[in-house]
Structure formats: C-alpha cells, structure tokens
C-alpha positions in Angstrom: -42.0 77.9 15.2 -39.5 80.2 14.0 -38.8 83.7 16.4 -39.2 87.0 14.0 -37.7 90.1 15.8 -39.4 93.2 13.6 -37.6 96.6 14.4 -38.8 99.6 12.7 -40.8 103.2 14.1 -43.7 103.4 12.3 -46.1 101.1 13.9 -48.4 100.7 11.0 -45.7 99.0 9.0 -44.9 96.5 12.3 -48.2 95.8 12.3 -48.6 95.5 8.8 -44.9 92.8 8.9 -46.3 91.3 12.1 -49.9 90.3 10.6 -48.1 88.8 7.5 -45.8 86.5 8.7 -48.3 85.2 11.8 -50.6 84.2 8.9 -47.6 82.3 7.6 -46.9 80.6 11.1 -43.7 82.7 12.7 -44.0 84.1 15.9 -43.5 87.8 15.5 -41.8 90.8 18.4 -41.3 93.7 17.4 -39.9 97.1 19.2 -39.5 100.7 17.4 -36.4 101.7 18.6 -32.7 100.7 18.4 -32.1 100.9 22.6 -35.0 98.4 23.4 -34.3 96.4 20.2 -30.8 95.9 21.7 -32.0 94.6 25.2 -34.4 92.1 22.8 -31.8 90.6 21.0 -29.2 90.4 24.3 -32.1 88.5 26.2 -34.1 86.7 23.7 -33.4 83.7 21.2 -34.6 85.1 17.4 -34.2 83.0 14.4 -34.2 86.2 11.8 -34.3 90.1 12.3 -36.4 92.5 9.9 -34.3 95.7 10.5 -35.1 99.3 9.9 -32.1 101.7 9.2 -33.9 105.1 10.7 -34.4 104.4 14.0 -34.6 106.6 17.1 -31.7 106.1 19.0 -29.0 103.8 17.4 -29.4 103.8 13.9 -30.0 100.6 12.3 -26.5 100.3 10.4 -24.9 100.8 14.1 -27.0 98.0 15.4 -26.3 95.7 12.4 -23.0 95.9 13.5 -23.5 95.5 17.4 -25.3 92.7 16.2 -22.4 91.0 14.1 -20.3 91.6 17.0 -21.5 89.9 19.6 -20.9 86.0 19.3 -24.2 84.2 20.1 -25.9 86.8 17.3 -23.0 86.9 15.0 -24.6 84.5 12.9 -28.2 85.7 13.2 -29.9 86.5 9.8 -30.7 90.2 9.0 -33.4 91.7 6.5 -32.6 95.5 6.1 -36.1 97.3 5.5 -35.3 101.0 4.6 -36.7 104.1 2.4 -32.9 104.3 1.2 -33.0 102.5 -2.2 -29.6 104.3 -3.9 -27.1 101.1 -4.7 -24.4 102.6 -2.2 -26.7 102.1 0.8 -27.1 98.5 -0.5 -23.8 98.1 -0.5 -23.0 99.8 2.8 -25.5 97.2 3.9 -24.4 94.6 2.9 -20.8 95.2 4.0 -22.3 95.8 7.4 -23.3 92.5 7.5 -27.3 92.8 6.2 -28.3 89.2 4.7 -30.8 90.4 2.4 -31.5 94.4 1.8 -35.6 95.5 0.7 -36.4 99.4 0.3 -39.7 100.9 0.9 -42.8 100.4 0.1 -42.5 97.1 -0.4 -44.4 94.1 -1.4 -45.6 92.1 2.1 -45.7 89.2 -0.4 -42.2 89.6 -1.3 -40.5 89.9 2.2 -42.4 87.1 3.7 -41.0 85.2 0.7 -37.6 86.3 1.3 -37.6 85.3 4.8 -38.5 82.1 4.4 -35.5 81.2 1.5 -33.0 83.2 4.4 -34.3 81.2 7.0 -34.3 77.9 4.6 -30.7 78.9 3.8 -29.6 79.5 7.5 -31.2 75.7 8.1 -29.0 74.6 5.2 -25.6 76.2 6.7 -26.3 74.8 9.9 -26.4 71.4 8.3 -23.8 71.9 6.1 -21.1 73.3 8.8 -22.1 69.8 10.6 -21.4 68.0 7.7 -17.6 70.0 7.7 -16.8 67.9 10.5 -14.4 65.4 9.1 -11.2 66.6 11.5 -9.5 67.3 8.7 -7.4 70.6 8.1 -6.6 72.6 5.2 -3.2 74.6 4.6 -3.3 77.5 1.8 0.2 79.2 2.3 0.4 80.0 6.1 -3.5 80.3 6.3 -4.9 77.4 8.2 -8.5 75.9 7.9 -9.9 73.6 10.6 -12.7 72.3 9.7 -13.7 70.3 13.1 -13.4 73.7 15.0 -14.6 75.7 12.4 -11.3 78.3 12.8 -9.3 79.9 10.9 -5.8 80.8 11.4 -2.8 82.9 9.7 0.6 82.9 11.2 -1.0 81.5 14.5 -3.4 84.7 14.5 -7.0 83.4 14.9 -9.6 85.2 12.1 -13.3 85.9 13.4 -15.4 84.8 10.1 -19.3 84.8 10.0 -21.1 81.5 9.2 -21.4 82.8 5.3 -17.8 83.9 5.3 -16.4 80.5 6.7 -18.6 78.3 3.3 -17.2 80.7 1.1 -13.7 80.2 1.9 -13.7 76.5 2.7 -15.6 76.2 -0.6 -13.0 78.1 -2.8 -9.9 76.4 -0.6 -11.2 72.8 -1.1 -10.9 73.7 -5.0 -7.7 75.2 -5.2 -7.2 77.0 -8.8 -10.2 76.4 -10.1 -12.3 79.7 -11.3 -15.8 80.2 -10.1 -18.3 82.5 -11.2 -20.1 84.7 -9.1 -23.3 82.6 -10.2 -21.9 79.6 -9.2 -20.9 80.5 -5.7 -24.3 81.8 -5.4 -26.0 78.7 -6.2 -23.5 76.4 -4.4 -22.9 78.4 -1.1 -25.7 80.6 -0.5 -28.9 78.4 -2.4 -30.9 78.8 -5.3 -33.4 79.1 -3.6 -32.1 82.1 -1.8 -33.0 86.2 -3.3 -29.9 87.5 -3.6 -27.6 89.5 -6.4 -24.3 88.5 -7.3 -22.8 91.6 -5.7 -23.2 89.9 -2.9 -20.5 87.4 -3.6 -18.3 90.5 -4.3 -18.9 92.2 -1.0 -18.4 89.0 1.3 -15.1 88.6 -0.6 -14.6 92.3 0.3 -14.8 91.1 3.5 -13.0 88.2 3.4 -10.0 90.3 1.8 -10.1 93.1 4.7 -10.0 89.9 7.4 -7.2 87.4 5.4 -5.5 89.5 3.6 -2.1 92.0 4.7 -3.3 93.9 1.9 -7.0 93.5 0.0 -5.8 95.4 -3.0 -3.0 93.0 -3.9 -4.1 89.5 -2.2 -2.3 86.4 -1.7 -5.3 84.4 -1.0 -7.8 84.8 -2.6 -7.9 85.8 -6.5 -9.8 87.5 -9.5 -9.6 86.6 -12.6 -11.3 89.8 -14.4 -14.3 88.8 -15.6 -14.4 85.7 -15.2 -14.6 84.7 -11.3 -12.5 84.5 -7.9 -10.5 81.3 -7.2 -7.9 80.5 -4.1 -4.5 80.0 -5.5 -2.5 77.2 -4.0 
C-alpha cells in the first residue's frame, strides 16, 4: 500500500484529498503546516507528497527544496497543490523540484489520477536505474557517467543529480548527436502514461545546465537545436 503525505491548511481540502485516495487504496497522513510536515517526512517512509505552497510556517516552495536536499527524500515524488495558477509559479515549481504542479479548485478525479501515473512512473525509474547496471561508463568530454554507481563526474568534481535528471542525461549521452524532441524525451524518459507538459523537459535541462555546465548560456554539453530538440554533442 502506497504512503500519501497530504500537506496543506485548510482541513476541508485534507479531508476532501484524504477520503479520495483511501477509496482508491493509499494510505493517507496528512499535517497543515510546514514545521510538523518537516518532522513527517524526516521520520516517516512516504511514497508521494501532495504539497500546498501557502503554508504557516515554511512555505511550501522552501520545503520543496528542504525536501530535494536531503538524500533519502531527494528522490521522493511531489504534487504541488496551490491557488497560484500564473505560468511563472509553474515554472518556479517546477525548477524547485515539483514533479507535477495542480492549482485550485481542482478536480479530486484528476489528482488521484495523477498520482497514480507519478507513482507508476517513480516504479518505472526504479526499475529502469536497476536495469543501468551494466558497469559500464560513459565519457562525453571530461564529464563522466557511471552507470553501476549511478554518479556523475566532471573534472573529478562529483555532480548531485535527481533520479529524473540522471535518465535524462544518460538517455541523451547514450545517443550522442542525435536530436530529440521534447515529445520524445517525454514519452521515453518520463512515460506516456505520465501528465506532464513539455516545459518540463525544458526546465530539467535548465537544471541540468546550472549543475554540468561552466556556463548554462553557452553549454558544452548538452545542446539546442532551435526548434527542433536538445541533443549531447560528442
């Protein structure tokens, strides 16, 4: 039975969240405040969080990224549940390290349907990073891929990736020059099954970039090829 984590202050909507997905067989906690959510998380195993942005205490952005930064929750999937529907909160999101981003009100139907294609696709990563494990090792310039350890190096300098970020670069630097679409890299390294927009692909190369790259304006590693798609030049 998969864990559900629901943070948000307005205890009509946990309930409302918490009713849903027990019909649909999840366990569900729940807390309405960033400082108790925290202690949650540090002491408990969850398998996705549903995350509110205005929250007493630390703000749900700030948590996000508490979240991301601790190593046993780096990798643990995020639904961002907020009133803030402009695209630049999306984004600011996103980049934060949100898996999926829903404003309110929202369709109950809709976010327990989302959760489960997150969680299918976290179930799918964790199969597929076991699958990585052929002890071989890619070189792309002086970046370094080991895909038994699942680290990646630069000039000896180790780079902290998330679960997402590592597919998404071991999938572009197995293919060396070859273009892909944002549509494709969708479908092959995040799921079709999976609700997301192809803005996502941009902002996780965003990422990527700021972690990889000297300079993210003018990259060595990874490349765009205007309108078209992002390749790894070799």
């Amino acid at each position: 039975m998969k864990n559900i984590l629901v943070i948000d202050d307005e205890a009509d909507i946990v309930e409302l969240i918490s009713y849903n997905l027990k019909k649909e067989g999840f366990s569900v906690d729940y807390t309405y405040d960033g400082e108790s959510a925290l202690k949650k998380i540090k002491g408990n195993k969850y398998d996705l969080i549903i995350l509110d942005l205005m929250l007493p205490g630390i703000q749900g952005l700030e948590l996000c990224r508490i979240i991301r930064g601790i190593p046993e929750t780096s990798n643990l999937p995020i639904i961002m549940l907020t009133a803030k529907g402009e695209e630049f909160d999306k984004v600011l999101g996103l980049e934060m390290g949100a898996d999926d981003y829903i404003t309110k009100p929202f369709s109950t139907r809709e976010l327990v349907a989302r959760t489960k294609a997150i969680l299918r696709r976290a179930e799918k990563a964790a199969v597929h990073e076991l699958s990585l494990t052929a002890g071989k090792v890619l070189k792309i310039k002086d970046m370094v891929i080991d895909k038994e350890k699942y680290i990646v190096t630069i000039d000896d300098r180790q780079i902290k990736l998330s679960a997402t970020e590592f597919k998404l670069l071991l999938y572009l630097a197995e293919r060396p020059n070859k273009i892909y679409s944002r549509d494709h890299l969708l479908d092959t390294v995040w799921g079709n099954d999976v609700y997301v927009e192809p803005r996502t692909v941009d902002v996780h190369v965003r990422r990527l970039r700021t972690k990889i790259e000297k300079d993210p304006n003018n990259p060595r590693y990874i490349k765009t090829m205007r309108g078209v798609g992002y390749f790894i030049e070799a």
